[in-house]
OpenMM code with the backbone's topology and positions (N, CA, C; nanometers):
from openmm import Vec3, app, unit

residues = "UNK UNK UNK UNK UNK UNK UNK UNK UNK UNK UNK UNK UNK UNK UNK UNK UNK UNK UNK UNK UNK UNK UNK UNK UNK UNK UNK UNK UNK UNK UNK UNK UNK UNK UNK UNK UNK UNK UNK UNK UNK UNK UNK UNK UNK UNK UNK UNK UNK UNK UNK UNK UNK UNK UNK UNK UNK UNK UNK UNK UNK UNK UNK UNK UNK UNK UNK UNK UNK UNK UNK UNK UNK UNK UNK UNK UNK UNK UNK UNK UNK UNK UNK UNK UNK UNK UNK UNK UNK UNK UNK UNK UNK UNK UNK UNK UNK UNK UNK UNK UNK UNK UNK UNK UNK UNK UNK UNK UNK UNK UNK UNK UNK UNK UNK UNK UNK UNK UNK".split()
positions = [
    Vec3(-2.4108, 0.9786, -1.7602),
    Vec3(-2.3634, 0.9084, -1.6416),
    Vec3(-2.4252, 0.9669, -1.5144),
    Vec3(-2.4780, 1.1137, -1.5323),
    Vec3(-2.5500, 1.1616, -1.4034),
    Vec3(-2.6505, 1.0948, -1.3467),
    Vec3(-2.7595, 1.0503, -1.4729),
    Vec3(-2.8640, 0.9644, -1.4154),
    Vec3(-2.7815, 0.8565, -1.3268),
    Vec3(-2.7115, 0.7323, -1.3588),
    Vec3(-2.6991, 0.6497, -1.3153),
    Vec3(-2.6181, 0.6377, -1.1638),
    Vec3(-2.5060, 0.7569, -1.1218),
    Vec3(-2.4991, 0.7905, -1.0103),
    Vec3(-2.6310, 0.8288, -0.9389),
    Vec3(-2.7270, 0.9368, -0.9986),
    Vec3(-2.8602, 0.9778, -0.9303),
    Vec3(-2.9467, 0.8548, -0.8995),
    Vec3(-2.9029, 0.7147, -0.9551),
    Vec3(-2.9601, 0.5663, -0.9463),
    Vec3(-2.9138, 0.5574, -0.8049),
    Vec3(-2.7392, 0.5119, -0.8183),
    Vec3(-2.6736, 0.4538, -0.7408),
    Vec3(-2.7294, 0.5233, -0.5826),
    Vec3(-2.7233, 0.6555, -0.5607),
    Vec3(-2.7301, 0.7381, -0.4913),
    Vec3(-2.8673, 0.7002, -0.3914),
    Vec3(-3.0238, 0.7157, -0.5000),
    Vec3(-3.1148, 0.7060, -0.4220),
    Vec3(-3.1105, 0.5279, -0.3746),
    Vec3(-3.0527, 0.4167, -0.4534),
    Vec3(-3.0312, 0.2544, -0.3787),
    Vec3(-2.9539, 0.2906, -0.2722),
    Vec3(-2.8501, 0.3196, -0.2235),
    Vec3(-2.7748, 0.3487, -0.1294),
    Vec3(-2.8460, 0.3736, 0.0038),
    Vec3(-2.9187, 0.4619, -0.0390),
    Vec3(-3.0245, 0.5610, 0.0108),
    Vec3(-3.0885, 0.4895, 0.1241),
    Vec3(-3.1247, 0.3809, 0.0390),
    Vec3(-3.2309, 0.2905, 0.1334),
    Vec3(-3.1709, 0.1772, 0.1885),
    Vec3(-3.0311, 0.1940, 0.2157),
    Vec3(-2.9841, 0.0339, 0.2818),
    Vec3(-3.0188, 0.0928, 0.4398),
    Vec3(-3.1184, 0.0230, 0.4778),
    Vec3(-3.1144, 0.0361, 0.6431),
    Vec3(-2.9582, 0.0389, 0.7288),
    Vec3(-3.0422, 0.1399, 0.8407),
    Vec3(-2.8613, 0.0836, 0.9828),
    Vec3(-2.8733, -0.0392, 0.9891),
    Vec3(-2.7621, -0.0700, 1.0136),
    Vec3(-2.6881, -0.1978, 1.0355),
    Vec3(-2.6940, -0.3219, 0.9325),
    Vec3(-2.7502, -0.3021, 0.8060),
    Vec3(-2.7474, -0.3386, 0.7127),
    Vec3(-2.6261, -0.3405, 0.6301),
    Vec3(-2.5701, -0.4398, 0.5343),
    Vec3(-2.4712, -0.4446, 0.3853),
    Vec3(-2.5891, -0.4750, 0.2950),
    Vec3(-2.5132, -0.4306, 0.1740),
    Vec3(-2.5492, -0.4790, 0.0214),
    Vec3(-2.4282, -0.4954, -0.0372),
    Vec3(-2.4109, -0.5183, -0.1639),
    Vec3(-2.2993, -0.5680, -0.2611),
    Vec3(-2.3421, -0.4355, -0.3718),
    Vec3(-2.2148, -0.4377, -0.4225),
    Vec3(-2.2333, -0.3509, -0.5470),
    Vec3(-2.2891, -0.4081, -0.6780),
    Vec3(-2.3219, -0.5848, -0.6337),
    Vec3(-2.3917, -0.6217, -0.7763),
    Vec3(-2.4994, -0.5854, -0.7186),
    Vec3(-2.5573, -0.6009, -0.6074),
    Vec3(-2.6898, -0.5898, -0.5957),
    Vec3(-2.7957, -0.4208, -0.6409),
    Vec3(-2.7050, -0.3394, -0.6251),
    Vec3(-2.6884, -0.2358, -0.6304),
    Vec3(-2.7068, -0.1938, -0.7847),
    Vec3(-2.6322, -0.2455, -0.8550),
    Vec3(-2.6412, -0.2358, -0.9885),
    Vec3(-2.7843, -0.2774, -1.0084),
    Vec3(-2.8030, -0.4623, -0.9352),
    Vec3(-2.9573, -0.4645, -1.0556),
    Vec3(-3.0458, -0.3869, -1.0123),
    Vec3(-3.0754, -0.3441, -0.8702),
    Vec3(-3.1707, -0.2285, -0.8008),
    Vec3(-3.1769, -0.1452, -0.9018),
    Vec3(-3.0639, -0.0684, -0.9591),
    Vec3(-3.0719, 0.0502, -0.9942),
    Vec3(-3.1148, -0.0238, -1.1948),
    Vec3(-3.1410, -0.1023, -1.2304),
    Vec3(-3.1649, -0.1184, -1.2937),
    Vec3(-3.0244, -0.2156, -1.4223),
    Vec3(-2.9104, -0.2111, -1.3960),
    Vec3(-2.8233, -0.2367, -1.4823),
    Vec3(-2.7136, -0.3104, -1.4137),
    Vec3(-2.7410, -0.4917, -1.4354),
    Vec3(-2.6929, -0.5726, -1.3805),
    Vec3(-2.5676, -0.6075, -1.4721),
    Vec3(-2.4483, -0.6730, -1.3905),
    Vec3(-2.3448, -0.6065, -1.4666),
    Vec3(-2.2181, -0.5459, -1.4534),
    Vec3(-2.2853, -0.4494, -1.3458),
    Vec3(-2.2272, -0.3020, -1.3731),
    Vec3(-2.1810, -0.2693, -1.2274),
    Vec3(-2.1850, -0.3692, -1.1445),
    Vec3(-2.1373, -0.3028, -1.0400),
    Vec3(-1.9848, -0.2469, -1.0236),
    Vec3(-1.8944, -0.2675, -1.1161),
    Vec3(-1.7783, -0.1897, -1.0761),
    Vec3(-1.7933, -0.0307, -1.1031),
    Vec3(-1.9146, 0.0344, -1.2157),
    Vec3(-1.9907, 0.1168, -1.1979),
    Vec3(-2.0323, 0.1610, -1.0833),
    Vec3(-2.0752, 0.0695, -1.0209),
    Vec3(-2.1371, 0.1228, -0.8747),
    Vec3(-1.9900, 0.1747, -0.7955),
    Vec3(-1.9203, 0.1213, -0.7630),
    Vec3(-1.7953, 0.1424, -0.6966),
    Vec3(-1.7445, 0.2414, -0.7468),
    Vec3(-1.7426, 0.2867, -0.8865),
    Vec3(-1.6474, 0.4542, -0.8897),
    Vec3(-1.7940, 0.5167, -0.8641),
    Vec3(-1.9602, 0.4957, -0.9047),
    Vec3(-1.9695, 0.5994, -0.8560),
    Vec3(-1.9365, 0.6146, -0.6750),
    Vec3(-1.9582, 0.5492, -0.6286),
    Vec3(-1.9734, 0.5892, -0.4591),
    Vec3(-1.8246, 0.6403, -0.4233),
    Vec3(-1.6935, 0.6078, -0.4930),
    Vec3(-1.5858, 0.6378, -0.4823),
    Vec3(-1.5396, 0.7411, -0.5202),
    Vec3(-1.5825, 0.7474, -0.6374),
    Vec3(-1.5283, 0.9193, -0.7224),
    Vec3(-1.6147, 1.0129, -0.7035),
    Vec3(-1.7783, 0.9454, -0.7044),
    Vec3(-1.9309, 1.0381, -0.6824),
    Vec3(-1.9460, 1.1082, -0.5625),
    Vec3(-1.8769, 1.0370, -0.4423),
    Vec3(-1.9471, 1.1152, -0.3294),
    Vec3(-1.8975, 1.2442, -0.2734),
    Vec3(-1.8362, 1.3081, -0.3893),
    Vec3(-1.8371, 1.4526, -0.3678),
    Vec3(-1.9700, 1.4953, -0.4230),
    Vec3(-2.0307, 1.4893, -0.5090),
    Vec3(-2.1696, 1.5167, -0.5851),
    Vec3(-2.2530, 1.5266, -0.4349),
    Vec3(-2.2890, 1.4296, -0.3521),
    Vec3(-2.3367, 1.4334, -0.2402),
    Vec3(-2.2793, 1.5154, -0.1550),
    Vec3(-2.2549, 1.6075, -0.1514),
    Vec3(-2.1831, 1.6738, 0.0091),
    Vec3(-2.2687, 1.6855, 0.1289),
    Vec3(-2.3910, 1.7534, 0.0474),
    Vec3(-2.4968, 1.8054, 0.1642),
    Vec3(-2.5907, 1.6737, 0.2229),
    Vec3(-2.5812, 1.5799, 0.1722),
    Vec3(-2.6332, 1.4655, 0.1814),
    Vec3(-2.5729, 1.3025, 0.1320),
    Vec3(-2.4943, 1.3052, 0.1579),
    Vec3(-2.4334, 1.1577, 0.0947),
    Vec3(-2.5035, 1.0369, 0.1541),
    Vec3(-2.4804, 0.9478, 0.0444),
    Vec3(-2.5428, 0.8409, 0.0771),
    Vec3(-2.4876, 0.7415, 0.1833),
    Vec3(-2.5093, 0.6615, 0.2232),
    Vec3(-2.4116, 0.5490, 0.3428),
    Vec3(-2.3691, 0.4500, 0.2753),
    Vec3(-2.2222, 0.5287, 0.2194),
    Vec3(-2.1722, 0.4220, 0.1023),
    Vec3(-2.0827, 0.3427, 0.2004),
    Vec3(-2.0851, 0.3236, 0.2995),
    Vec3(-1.9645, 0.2358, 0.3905),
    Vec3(-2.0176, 0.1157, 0.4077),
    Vec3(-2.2271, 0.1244, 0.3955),
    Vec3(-2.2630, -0.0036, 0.4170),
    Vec3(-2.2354, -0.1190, 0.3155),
    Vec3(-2.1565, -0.0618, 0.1946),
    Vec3(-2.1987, -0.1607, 0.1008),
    Vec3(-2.0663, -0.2393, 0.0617),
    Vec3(-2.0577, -0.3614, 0.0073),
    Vec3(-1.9020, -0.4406, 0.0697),
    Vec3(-1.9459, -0.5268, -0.0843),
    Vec3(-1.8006, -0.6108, -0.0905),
    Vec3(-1.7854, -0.6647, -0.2109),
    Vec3(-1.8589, -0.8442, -0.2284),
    Vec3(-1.9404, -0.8726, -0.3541),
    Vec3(-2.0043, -0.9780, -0.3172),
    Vec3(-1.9741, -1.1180, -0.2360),
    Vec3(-1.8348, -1.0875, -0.1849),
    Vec3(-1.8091, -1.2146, -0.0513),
    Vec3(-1.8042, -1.1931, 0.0875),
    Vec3(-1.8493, -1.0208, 0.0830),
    Vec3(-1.8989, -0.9497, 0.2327),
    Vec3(-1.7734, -0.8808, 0.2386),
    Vec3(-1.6190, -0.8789, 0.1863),
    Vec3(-1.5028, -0.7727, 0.2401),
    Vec3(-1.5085, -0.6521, 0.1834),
    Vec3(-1.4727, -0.5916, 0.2944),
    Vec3(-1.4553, -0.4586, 0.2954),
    Vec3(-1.3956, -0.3864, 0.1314),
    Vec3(-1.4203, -0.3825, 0.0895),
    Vec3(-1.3409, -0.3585, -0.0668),
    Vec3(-1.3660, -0.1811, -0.0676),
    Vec3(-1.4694, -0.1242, -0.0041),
    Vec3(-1.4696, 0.0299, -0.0209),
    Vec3(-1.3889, 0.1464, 0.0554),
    Vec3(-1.3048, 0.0574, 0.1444),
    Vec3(-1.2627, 0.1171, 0.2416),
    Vec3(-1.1359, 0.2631, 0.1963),
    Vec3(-1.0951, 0.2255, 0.0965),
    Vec3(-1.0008, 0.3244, 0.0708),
    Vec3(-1.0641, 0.4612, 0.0508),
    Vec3(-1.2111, 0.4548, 0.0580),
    Vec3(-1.2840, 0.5813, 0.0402),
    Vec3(-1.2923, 0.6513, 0.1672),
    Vec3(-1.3261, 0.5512, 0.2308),
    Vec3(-1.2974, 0.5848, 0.4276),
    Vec3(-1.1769, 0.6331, 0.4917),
    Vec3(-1.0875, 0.6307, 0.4296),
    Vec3(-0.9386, 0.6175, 0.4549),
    Vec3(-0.8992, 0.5737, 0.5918),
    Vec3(-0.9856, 0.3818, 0.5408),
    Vec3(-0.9470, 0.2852, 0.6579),
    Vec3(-1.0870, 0.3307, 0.7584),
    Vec3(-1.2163, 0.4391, 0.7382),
    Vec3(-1.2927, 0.4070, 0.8761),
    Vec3(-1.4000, 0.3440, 0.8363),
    Vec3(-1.4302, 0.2438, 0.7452),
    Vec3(-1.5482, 0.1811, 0.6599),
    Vec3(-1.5811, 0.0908, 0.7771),
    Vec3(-1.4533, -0.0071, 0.8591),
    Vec3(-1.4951, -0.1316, 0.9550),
    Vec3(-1.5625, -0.0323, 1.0423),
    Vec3(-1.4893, 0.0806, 1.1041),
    Vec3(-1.5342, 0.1880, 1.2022),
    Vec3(-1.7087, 0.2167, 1.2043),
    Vec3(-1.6792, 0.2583, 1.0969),
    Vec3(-1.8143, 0.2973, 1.0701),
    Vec3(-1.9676, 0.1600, 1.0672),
    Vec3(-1.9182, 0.0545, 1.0388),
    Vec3(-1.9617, -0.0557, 1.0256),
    Vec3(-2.0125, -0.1083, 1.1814),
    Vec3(-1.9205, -0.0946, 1.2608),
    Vec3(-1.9291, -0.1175, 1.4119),
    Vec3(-1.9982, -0.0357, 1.4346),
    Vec3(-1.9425, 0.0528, 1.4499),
    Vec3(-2.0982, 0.1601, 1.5136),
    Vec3(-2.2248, 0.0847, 1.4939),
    Vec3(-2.2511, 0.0610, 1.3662),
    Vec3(-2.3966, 0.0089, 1.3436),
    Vec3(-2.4245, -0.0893, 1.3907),
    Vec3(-2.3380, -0.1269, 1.4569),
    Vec3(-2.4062, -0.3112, 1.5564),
    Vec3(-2.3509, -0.4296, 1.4234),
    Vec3(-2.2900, -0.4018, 1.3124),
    Vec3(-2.2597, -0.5030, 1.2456),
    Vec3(-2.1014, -0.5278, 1.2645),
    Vec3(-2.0853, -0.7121, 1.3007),
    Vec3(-1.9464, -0.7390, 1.3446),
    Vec3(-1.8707, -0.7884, 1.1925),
    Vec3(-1.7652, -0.7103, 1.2341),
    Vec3(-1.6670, -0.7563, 1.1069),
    Vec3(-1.5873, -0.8524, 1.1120),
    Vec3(-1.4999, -0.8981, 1.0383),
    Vec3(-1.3854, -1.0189, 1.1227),
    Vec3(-1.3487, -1.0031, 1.0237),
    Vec3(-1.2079, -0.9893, 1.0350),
    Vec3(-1.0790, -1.0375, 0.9037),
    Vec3(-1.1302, -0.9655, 0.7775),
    Vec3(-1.2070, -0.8104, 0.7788),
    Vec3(-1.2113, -0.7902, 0.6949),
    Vec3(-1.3315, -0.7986, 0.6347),
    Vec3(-1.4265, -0.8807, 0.6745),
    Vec3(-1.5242, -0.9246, 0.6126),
    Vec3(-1.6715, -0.9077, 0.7003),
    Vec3(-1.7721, -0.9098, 0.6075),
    Vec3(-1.9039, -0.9184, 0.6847),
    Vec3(-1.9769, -1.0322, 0.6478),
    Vec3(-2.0620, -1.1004, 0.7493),
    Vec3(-2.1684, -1.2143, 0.7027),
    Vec3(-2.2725, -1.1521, 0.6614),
    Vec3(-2.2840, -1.1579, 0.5318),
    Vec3(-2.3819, -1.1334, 0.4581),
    Vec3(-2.5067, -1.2244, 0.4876),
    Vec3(-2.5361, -1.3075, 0.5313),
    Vec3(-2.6279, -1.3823, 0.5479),
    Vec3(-2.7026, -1.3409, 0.6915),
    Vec3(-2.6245, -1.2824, 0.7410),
    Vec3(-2.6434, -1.2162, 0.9157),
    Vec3(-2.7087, -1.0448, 0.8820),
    Vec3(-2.6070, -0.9973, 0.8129),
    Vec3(-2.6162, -0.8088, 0.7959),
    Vec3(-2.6721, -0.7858, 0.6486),
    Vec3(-2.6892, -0.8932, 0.6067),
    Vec3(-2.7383, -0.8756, 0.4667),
    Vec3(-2.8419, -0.7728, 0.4491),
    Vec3(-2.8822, -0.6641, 0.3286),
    Vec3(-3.0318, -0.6213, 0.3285),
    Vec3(-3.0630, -0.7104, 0.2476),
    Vec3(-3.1657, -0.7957, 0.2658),
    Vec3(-3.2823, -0.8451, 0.2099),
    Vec3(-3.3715, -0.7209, 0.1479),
    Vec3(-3.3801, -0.6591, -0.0151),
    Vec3(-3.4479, -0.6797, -0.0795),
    Vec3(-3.5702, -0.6774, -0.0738),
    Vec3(-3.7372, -0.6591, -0.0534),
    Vec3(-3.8276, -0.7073, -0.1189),
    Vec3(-3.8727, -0.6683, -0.2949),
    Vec3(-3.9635, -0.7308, -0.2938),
    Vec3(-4.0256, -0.7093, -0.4363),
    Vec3(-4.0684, -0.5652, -0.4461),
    Vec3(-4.1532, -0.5473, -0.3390),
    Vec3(-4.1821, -0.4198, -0.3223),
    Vec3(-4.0963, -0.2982, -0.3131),
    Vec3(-3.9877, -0.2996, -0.2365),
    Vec3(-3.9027, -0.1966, -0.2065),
    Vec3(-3.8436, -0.1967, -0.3937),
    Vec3(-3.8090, -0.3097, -0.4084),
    Vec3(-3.7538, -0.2958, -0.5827),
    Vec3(-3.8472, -0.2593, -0.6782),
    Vec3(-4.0004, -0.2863, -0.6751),
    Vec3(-4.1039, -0.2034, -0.7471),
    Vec3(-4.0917, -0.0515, -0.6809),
    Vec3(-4.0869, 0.0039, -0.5931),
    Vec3(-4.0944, 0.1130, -0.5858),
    Vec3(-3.9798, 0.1749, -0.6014),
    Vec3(-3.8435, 0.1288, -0.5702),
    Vec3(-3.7343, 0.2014, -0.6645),
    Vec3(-3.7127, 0.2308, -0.8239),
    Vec3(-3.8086, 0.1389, -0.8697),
    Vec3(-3.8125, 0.1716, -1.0152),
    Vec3(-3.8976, 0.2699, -1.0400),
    Vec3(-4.0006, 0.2317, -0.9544),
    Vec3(-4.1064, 0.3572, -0.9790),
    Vec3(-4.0762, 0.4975, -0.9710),
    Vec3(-3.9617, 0.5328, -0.8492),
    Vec3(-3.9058, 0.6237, -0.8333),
    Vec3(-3.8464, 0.6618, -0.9539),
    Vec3(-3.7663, 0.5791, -1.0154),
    Vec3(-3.6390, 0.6185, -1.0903),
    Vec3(-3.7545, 0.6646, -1.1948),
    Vec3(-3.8620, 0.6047, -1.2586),
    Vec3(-3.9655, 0.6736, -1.3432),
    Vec3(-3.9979, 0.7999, -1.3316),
    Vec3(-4.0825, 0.8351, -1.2015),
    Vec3(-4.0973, 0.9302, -1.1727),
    Vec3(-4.0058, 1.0648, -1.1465),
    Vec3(-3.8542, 1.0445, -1.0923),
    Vec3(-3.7737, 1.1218, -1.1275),
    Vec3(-3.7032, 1.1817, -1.2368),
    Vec3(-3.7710, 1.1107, -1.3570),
    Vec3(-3.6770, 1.0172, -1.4522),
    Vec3(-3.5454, 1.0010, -1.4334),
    Vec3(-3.4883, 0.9492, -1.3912),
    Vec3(-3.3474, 0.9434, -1.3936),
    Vec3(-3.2987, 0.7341, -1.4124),
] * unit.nanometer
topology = app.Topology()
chain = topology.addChain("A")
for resn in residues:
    res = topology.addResidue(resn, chain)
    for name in ("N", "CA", "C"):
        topology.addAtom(name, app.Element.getBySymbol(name[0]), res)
């Protein structure tokens, strides 16, 4: 299960400021579509593993844009969300607005990574 947090961890990694992703998306990045409630304990139970470096697990929200990670924040996930210039409402983000878009490339080279690290 280490590898696949060490997955979750470096996708995270790369969601730009002011950017969301979903935890499905997250899953297929990291290779294992599926699995995003995987993704959610790791960033929930995992991000002690990160201390010296954690990932920006606040950007990432449930596939209809709400806040679903927040209990990790204890309530500062919208907080933290604002800061970044992304507006929330009722809970929720427009994914179509704050979305990360993905390329082919950024997803060829996360695999490549995960090769090269093996993990």
């Amino acid at each position: 299960m280490v590898n696949f947090y060490q997955r979750v961890a470096l996708v995270v990694s790369q969601i730009p400021t002011g950017r969301v992703t979903t935890y499905g998306q997250i899953a297929l990045l990291c290779g294992m579509p599926r699995r995003a409630r995987q993704v959610g304990y790791a960033l929930g139970k995992g991000l002690a593993w990160w201390q010296d470096n954690p990932p920006p697990a606040h950007r990432v929200v449930n596939h209809q844009g709400f806040l679903s990670g927040n209990a990790a924040f204890d309530g500062h996930q919208q907080l933290l969300l604002e800061q970044e210039g992304i507006v929330v409402t009722d809970g929720r983000v427009d994914l179509k607005k704050y979305g990360w878009r993905v390329t082919l490339e950024q997803a060829e080279q996360l695999a490549a990574s995960f090769q090269r690290l093996k993990i």
